[in-house]
C-alpha positions in Angstrom: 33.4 -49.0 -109.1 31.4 -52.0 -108.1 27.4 -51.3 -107.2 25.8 -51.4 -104.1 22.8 -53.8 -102.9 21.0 -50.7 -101.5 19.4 -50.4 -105.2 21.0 -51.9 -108.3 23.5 -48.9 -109.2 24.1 -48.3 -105.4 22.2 -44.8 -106.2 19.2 -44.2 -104.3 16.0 -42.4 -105.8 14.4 -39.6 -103.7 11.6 -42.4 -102.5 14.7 -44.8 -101.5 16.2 -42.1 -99.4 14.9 -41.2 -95.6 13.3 -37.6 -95.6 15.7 -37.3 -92.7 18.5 -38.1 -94.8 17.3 -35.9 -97.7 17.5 -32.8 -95.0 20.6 -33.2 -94.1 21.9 -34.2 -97.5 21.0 -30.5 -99.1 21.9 -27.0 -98.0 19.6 -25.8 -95.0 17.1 -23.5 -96.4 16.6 -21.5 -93.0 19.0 -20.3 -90.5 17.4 -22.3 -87.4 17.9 -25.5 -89.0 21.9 -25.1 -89.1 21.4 -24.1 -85.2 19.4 -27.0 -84.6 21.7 -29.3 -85.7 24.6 -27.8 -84.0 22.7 -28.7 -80.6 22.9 -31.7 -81.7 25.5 -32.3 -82.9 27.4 -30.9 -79.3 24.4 -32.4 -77.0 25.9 -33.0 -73.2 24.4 -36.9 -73.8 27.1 -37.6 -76.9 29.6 -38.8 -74.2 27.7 -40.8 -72.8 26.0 -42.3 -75.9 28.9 -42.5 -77.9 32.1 -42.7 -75.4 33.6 -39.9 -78.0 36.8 -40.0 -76.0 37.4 -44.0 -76.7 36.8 -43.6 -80.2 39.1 -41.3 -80.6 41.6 -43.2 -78.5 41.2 -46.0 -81.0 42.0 -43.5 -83.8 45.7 -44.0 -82.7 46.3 -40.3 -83.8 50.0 -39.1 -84.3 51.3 -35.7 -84.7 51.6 -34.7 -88.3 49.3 -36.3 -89.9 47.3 -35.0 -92.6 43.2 -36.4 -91.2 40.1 -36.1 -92.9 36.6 -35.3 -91.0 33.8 -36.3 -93.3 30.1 -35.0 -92.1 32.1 -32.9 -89.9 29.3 -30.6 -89.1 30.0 -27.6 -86.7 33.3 -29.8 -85.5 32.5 -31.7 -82.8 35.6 -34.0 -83.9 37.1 -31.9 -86.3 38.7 -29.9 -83.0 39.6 -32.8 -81.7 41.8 -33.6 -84.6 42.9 -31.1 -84.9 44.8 -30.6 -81.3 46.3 -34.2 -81.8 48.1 -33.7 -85.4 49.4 -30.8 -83.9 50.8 -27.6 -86.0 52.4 -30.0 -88.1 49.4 -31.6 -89.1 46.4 -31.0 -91.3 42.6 -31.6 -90.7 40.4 -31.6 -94.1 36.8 -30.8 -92.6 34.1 -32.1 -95.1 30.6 -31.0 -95.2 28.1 -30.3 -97.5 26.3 -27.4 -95.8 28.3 -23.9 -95.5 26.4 -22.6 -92.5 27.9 -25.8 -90.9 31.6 -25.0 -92.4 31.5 -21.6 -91.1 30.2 -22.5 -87.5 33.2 -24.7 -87.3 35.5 -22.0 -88.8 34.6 -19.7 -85.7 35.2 -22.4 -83.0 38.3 -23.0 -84.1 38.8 -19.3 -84.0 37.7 -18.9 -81.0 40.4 -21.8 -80.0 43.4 -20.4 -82.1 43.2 -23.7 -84.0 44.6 -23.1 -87.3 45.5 -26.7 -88.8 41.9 -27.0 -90.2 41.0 -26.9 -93.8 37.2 -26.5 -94.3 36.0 -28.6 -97.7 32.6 -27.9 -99.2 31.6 -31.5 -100.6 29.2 -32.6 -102.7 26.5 -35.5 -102.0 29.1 -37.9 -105.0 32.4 -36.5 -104.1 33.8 -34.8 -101.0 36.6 -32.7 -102.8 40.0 -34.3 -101.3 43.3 -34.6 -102.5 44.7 -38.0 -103.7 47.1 -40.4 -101.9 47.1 -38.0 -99.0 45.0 -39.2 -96.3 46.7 -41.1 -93.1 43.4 -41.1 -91.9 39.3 -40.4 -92.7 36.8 -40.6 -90.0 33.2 -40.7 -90.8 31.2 -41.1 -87.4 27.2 -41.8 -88.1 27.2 -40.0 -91.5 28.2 -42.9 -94.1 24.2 -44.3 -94.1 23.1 -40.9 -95.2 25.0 -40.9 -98.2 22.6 -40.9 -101.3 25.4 -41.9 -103.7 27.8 -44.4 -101.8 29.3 -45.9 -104.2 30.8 -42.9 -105.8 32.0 -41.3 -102.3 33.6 -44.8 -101.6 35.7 -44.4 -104.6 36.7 -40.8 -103.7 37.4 -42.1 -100.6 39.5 -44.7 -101.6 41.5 -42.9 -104.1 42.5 -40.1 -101.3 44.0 -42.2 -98.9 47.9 -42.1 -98.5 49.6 -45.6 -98.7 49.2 -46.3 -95.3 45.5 -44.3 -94.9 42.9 -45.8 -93.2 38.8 -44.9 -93.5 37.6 -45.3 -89.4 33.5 -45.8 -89.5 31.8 -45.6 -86.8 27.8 -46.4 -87.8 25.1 -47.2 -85.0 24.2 -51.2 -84.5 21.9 -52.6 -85.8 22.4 -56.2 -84.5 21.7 -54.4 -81.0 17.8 -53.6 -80.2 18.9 -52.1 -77.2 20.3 -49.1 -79.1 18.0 -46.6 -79.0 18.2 -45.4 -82.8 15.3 -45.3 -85.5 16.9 -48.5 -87.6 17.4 -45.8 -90.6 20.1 -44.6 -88.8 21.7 -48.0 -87.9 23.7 -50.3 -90.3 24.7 -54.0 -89.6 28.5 -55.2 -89.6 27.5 -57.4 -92.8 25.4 -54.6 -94.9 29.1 -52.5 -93.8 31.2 -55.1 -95.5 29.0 -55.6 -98.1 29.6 -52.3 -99.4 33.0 -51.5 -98.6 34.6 -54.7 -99.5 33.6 -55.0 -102.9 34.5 -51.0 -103.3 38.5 -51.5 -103.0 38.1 -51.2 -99.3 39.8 -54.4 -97.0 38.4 -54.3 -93.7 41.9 -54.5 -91.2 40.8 -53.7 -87.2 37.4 -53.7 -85.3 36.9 -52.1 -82.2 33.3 -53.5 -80.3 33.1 -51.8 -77.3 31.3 -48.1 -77.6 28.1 -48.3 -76.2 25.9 -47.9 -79.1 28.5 -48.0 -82.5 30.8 -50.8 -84.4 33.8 -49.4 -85.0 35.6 -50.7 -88.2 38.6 -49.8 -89.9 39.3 -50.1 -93.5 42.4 -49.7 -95.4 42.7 -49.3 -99.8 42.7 -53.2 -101.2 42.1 -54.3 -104.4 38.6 -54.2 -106.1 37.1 -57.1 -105.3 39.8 -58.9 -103.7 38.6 -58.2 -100.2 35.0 -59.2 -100.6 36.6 -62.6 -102.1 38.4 -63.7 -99.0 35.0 -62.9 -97.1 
């Protein structure tokens, strides 16, 4: 496991870490919060914002597959997954709050969608199974991580042969993208943490309104980051 620039080890200290980021990286200690950030998470602006239905277009989903949603919250994408892979098909939802888990556990109740396997994480490992992964979506959730270095290696070792990591993070090389910057990461500060992790960057996708899109597949430790 190769450290990160955010801070020597790649671990962050409570100081280093956004108090926004510190909120949503622990359990919600009162019910209203977990409602809160449903609203959120299923605002009617996220089209808009995000184009949701191009990015998961350029997910190139097939039926079967065995996905991963991590920071899948109350399943905004998660359901969406979910319908593609089909009954064949498997969708590990990741989060690290329950309240969240079971709020997407009743929508896809509510929708008869039983292809969903809900995952309580933890803020260094999100629980999945190795070499099984075709494919692991993290949308705006990989710059809260306190300990990214350690999920990176999780991630990496769960991926199937072929399994591919899809981040989608919030520009910050664009100052018309109306995000606090502590929600925003640069194409370089991406690849200077995934490449050196085991993580070869294979497909970009530049054309959401506010997000990079950038796909990474399992490489070598440090091999990647060499041919940068």
């Amino acid at each position: 496991m190769v450290g990160l620039a955010r801070g020597g080890s790649g671990k962050r200290s409570a100081q280093e870490v956004p108090a926004f980021a510190q909120a949503i990286q622990r359990p919600r200690d009162r019910p209203n919060d977990a409602l809160q950030g449903r609203s959120l998470l299923v605002r009617e602006s996220r089209q808009r914002e995000e184009d949701c239905k191009t990015l998961i277009k350029q997910l190139k989903i097939k039926p079967g597959q065995t996905l991963c949603d991590i920071g899948c919250g109350n399943g905004f994408y998660t359901l969406k997954m979910a319908k593609l892979v089909g009954e064949k098909g498997k969708v590990y939802a990741v989060d690290i709050q329950p309240e969240m888990l079971r709020l997407l556990m009743a929508r896809a109740l509510e929708q008869n969608i039983k292809n969903i396997v809900p995952v309580l994480g933890s803020l260094h490992d999100p629980h999945l199974p190795a070499d099984e992964i075709d494919l692991v979506l993290l949308v705006d959730v990989y710059h809260e991580f306190s300990h990214p270095e350690h999920m990176l290696a999780s991630i990496r070792k769960c991926l199937s042969s072929t399994g591919r990591v899809a981040l989608g993070e919030f520009r910050m090389e664009d100052p018309k993208v109306p995000i606090k910057l502590l929600h925003k990461m640069s194409k370089a500060q991406i690849k200077k943490e995934y490449l050196p992790n085991g993580l070869k960057l294979v497909e970009e996708y530049d054309k959401l309104p506010w997000q990079h899109l950038m796909f990474f597949e399992r490489g070598k430790m440090d091999e990647a980051a060499k041919k940068e």
